[in-house]
C-alpha positions as CSV (number, residue, x, y, z in Angstrom):
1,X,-31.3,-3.3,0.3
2,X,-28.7,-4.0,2.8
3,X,-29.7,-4.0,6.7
4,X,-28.7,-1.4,8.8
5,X,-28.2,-2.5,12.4
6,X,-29.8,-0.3,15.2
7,X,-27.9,0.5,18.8
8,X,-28.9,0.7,21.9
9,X,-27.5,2.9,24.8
10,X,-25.5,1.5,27.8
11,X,-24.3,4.6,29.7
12,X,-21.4,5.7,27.0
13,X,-21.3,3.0,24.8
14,X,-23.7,2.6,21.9
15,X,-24.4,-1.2,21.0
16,X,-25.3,-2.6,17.9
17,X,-28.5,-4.9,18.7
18,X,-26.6,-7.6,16.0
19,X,-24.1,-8.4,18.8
20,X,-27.1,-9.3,21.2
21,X,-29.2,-11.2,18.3
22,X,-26.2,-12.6,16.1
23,X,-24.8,-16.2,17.1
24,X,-20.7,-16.5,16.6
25,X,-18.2,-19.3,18.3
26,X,-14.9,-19.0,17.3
27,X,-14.1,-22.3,15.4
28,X,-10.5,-22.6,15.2
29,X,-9.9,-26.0,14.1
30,X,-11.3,-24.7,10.4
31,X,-9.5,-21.4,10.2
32,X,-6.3,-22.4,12.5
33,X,-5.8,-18.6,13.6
34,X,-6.2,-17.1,9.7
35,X,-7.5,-13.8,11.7
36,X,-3.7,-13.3,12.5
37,X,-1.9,-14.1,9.3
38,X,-4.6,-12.2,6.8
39,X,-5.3,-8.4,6.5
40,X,-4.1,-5.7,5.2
41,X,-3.6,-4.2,8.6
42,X,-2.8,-5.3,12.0
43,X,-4.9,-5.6,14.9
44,X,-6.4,-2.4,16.3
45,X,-4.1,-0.8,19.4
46,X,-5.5,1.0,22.4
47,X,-2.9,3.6,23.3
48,X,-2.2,1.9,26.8
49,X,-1.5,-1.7,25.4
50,X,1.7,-0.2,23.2
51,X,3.4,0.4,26.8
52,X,2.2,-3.2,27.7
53,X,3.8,-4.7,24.7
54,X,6.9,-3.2,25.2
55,X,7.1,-4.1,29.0
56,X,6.4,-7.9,28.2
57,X,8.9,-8.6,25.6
58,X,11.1,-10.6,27.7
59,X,7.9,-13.1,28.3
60,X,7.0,-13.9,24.9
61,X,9.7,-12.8,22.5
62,X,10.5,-16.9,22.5
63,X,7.9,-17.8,21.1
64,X,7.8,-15.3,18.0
65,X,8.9,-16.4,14.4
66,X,12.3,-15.0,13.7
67,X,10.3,-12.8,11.3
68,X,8.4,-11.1,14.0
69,X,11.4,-10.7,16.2
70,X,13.1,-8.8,13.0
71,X,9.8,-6.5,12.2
72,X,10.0,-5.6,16.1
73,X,13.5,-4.5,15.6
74,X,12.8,-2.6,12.6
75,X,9.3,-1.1,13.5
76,X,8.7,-1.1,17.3
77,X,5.9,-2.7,18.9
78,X,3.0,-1.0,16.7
79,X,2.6,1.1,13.5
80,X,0.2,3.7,12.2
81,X,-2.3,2.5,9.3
82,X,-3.3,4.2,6.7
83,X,-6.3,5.1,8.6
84,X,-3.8,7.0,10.8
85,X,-4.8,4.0,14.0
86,X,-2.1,2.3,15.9
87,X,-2.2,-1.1,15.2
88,X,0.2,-4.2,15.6
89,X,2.8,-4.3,13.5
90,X,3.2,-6.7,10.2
91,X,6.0,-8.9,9.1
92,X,7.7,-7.1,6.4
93,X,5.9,-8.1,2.5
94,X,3.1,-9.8,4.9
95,X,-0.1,-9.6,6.2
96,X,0.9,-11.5,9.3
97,X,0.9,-10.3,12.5
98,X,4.3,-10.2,13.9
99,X,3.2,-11.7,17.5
100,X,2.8,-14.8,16.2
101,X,3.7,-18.2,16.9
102,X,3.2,-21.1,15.0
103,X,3.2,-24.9,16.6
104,X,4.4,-27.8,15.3
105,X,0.9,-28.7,13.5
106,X,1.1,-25.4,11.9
107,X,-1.6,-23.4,13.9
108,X,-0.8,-20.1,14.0
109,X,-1.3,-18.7,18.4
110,X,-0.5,-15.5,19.8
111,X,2.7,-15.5,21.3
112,X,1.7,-13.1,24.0
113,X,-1.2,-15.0,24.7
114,X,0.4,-18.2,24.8
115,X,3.1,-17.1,27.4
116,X,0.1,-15.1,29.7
117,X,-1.6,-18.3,29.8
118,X,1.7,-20.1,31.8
119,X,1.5,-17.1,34.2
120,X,4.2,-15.0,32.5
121,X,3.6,-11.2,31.6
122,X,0.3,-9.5,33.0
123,X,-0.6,-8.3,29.7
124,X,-2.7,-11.0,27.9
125,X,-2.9,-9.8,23.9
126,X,-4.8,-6.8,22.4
127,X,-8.4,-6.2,23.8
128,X,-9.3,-5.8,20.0
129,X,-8.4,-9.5,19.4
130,X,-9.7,-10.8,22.5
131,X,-13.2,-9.1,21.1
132,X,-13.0,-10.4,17.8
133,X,-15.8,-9.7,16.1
134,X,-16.6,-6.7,18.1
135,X,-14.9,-4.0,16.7
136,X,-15.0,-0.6,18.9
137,X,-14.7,2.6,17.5
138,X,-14.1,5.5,19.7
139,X,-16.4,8.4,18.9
140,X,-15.5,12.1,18.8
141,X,-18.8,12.8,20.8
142,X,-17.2,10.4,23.5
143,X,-19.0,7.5,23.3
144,X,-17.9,4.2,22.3
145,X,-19.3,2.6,19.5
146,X,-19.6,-1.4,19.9
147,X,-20.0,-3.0,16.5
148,X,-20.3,-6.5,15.4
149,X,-17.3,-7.3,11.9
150,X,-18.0,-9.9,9.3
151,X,-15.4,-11.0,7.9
152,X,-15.4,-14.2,5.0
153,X,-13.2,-16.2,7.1
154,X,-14.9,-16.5,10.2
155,X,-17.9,-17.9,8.3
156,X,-17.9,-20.9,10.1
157,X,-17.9,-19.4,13.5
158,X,-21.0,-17.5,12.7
159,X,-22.5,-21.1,11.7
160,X,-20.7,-23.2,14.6
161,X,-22.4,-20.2,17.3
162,X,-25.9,-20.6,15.3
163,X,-25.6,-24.7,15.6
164,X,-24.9,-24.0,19.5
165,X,-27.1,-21.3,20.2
166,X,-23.9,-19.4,21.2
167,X,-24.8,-15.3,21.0
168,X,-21.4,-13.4,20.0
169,X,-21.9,-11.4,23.5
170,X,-22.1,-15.2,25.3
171,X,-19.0,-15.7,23.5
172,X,-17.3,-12.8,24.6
173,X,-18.4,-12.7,28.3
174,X,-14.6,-12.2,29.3
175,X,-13.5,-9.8,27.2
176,X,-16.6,-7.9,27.6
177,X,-16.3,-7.5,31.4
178,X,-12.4,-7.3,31.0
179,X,-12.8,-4.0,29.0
180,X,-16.1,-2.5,30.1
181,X,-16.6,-4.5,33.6
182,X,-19.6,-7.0,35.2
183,X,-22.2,-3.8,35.4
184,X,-22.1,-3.2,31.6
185,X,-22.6,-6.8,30.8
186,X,-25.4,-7.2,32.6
187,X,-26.8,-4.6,31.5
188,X,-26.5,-6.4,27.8
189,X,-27.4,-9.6,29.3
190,X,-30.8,-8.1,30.5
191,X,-31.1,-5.9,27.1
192,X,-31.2,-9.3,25.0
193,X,-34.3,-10.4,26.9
194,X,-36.1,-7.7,25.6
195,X,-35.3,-8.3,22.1
């Protein structure tokens, strides 16, 4: 019998209780950024990053694989799935994400991210990255659904959170406030004690 999470209500947003009780910390040096090289789709767009993509070219354009720069002639700055979503677009017979940048040791960054960190561009990558492994889903009834992703290779984040007592909503404090602001994750914060 598989588990089926339950949610709880913040306002408009309907949590799953796993992102409260689960335990995740990203662990990079074992999966060196795989998040952004496997898929068979790119990262999930909100409607209002595609502008901020556009607008921030100049800033990290440098720092993308010839490959990526190509795909971003050919296909813009986002495509439509097959799920009909707007999502970042793919290097062409890939599943890499064409924002990104590789160093010298290999590690695939985001490009975007890397340049926002040196204080160029105000945009700093896709909130749906930045909340990796919350996926949102945006409901018809006009809620937003706040659900926690498994996916195989982040296996040993789920273990490194559990060894540090890391809860995925500790983990993604920033991002949480970024999108929904300080009100909402206190409200969480305070939910978590109850469970």
């Amino acid at each position: 019998m598989t588990h089926r999470p339950t949610f709880l209500q913040i306002d408009d947003v309907l949590v799953s209780e796993e992102v409260l009780t689960e335990y995740f910390s990203c662990d990079y040096a074992r999966c060196k950024g795989a998040c952004c090289i496997i898929g068979d789709s790119g990262a999930p767009l909100e409607e209002s990053e595609t502008e901020a993509l556009e607008m921030n070219y100049p800033h990290y354009r440098g720092l993308m694989t010839p490959g990526g720069r190509q795909t971003v002639a050919d296909k813009g700055f986002f495509e439509v799935d097959r799920d009909g979503d707007l999502v970042t677009p793919l290097n062409g017979g890939s599943e890499e994400c064409a924002f990104c940048h590789f160093d010298d040791a290999g590690n695939c960054l985001c490009a975007i991210e890397c340049q926002w960190l040196k204080g160029l561009g105000n945009f700093r990558k896709p909130i749906s990255c930045q909340l990796y492994p919350i996926r949102l889903m945006h409901l018809s009834s006009g809620l937003t659904g706040v659900n926690l992703h498994r996916w195989d290779i982040c296996r040993d984040a789920f273990a490194k959170g559990k060894r540090e007592g890391v809860k995925v909503y500790q983990f993604l404090r920033e991002p949480l406030i970024r999108y929904f602001g300080e009100e909402f994750y206190e409200a969480l914060c305070e939910a978590e004690k109850v469970l």
